[in-house]
C-alpha positions in Angstrom: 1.7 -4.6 61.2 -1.2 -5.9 60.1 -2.8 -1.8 61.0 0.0 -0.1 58.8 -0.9 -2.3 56.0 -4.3 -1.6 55.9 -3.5 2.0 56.9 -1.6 1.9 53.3 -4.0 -0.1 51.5 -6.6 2.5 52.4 -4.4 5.5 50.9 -3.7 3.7 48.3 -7.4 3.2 47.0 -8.2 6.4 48.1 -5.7 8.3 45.6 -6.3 5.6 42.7 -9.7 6.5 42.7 -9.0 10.5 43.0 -6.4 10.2 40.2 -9.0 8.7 37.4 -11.2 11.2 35.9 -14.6 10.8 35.1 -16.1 8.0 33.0 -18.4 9.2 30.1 -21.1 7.4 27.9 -21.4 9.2 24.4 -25.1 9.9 23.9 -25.0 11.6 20.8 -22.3 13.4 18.0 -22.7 15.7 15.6 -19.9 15.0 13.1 -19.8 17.7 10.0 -17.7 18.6 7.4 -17.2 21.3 5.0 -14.8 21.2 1.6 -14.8 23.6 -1.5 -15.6 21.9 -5.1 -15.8 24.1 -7.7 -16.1 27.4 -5.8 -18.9 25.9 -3.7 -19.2 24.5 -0.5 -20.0 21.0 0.0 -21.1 20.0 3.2 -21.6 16.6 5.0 -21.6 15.0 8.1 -21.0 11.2 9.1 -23.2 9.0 11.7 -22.8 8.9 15.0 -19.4 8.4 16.8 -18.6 5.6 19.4 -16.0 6.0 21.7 -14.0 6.2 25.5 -14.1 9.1 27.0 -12.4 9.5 30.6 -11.9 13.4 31.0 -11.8 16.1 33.8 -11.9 19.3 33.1 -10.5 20.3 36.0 -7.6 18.0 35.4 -5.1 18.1 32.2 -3.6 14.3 33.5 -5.1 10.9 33.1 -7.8 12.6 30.6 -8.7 9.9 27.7 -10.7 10.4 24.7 -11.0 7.8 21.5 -13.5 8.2 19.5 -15.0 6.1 16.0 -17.2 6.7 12.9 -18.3 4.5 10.6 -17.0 6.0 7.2 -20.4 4.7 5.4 -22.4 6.6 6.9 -20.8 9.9 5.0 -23.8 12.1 4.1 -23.1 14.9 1.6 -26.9 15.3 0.8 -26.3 13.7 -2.9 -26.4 9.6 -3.4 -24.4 9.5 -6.2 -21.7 11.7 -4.4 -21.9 9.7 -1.5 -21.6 6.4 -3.6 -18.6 8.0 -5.1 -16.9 8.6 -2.0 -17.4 5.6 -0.5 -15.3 4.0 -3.1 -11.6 3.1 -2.8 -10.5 6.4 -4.4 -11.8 8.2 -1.3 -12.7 6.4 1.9 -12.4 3.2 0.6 -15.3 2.3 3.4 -15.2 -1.8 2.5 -11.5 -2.2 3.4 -11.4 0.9 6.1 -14.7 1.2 7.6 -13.8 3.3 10.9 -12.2 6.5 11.2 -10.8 6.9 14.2 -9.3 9.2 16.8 -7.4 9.1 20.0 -6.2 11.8 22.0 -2.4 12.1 22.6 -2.0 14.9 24.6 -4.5 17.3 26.2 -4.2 20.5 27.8 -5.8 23.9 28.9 -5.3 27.3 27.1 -5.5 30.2 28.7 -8.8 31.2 27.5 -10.4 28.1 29.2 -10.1 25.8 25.8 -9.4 22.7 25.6 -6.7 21.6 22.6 -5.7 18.3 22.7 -3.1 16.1 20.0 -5.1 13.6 18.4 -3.8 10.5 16.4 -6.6 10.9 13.7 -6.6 7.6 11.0 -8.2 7.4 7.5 -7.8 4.8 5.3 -4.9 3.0 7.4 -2.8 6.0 7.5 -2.3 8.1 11.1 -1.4 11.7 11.5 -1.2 13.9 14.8 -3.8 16.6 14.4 -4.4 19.6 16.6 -8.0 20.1 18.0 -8.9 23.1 19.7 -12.1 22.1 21.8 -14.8 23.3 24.5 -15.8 21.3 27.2 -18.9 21.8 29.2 -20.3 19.8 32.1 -24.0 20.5 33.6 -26.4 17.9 35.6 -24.3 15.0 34.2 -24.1 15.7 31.5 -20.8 17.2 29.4 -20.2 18.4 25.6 -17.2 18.4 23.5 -17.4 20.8 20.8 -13.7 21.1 18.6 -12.8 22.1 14.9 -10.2 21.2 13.1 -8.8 21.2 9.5 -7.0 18.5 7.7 -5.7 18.3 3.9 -7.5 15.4 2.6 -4.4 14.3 0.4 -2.1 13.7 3.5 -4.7 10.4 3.9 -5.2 9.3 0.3 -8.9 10.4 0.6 -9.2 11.4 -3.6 -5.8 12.9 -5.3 -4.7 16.0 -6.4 -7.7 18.2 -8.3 -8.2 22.1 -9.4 -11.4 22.2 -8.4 -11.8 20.2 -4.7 -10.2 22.3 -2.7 -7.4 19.9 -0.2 -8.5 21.5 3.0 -11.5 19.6 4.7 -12.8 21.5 8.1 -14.3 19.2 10.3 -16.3 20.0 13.1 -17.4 17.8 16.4 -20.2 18.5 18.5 -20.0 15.3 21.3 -22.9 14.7 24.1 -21.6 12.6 27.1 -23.4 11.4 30.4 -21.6 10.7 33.5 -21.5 6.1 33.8 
């Protein structure tokens, strides 16, 4: 009896630890953005991104990625802008100051891509977004590099304008290293 039970216990451990993928640490994000204002192109980018980030590549289950930005560190190149879009009209940074993301669903497209359903939230208010996204791994280390667009209006961020465009593409560029 006392065999068969550690006989199980063993198994058990054993396929706990193959079914959880590996554990990253984020070392560094590259978060950018681009949006059309009168006919130009504005782009900015927001600090670095903190966040959990259990993946296999190999694997489509068990794969967990939440991620945060602080939304005061938007950067458009421009102060005032900045200032501007820090205030509640936009981001509203003193009563929301994260945006954040967590993955939903994630699985592997033909082509060897990622894309992945992602609960994205600004300013309170949640929406599933689609991310199309490569994943690398090399000397343990991995990057996650996805795009995706949003329209700006669906979270409050500003209101309805003939000149900024309500499309905002964003683009993640994610270092990890194996824990």
């Amino acid at each position: 009896m006392k065999k068969s039970f550690l006989l199980l216990l063993f198994i058990y451990i054993t396929l706990v630890g193959i079914a959880q993928n590996q554990s990253w640490s984020v070392v560094s994000s590259n978060i950018t953005f681009k949006i059309k204002n009168a006919g130009f192109t504005v782009n900015g980018n927001f600090g670095n991104a903190t966040g959990l980030v259990q993946f296999d590549g190999n694997k489509i289950s068990n794969n967990k990625i939440e991620a945060s930005i602080d939304a005061n560190t938007i950067n458009t190149g421009n102060s005032t802008r900045d200032g501007h879009l820090k205030k509640e009209e936009y981001f509203s940074v003193e009563k929301f100051p994260k945006i954040n993301m967590s993955a939903t669903s994630i699985t592997k497209e033909s082509d060897g891509k990622f894309k992945g359903l992602f609960t994205l939230t600004i300013k309170g208010i949640s929406k599933i977004v689609p991310v199309l996204f490569n994943f690398t791994e090399q000397d343990g280390k991995s990057k996650f590099a996805g795009t995706f667009t949003i329209n700006r209006l669906d979270y409050k961020v500003g209101s309805s304008s003939f000149l900024l465009s309500d499309d905002v593409t964003v683009n993640i560029d994610v270092t990890c290293v194996k824990k």
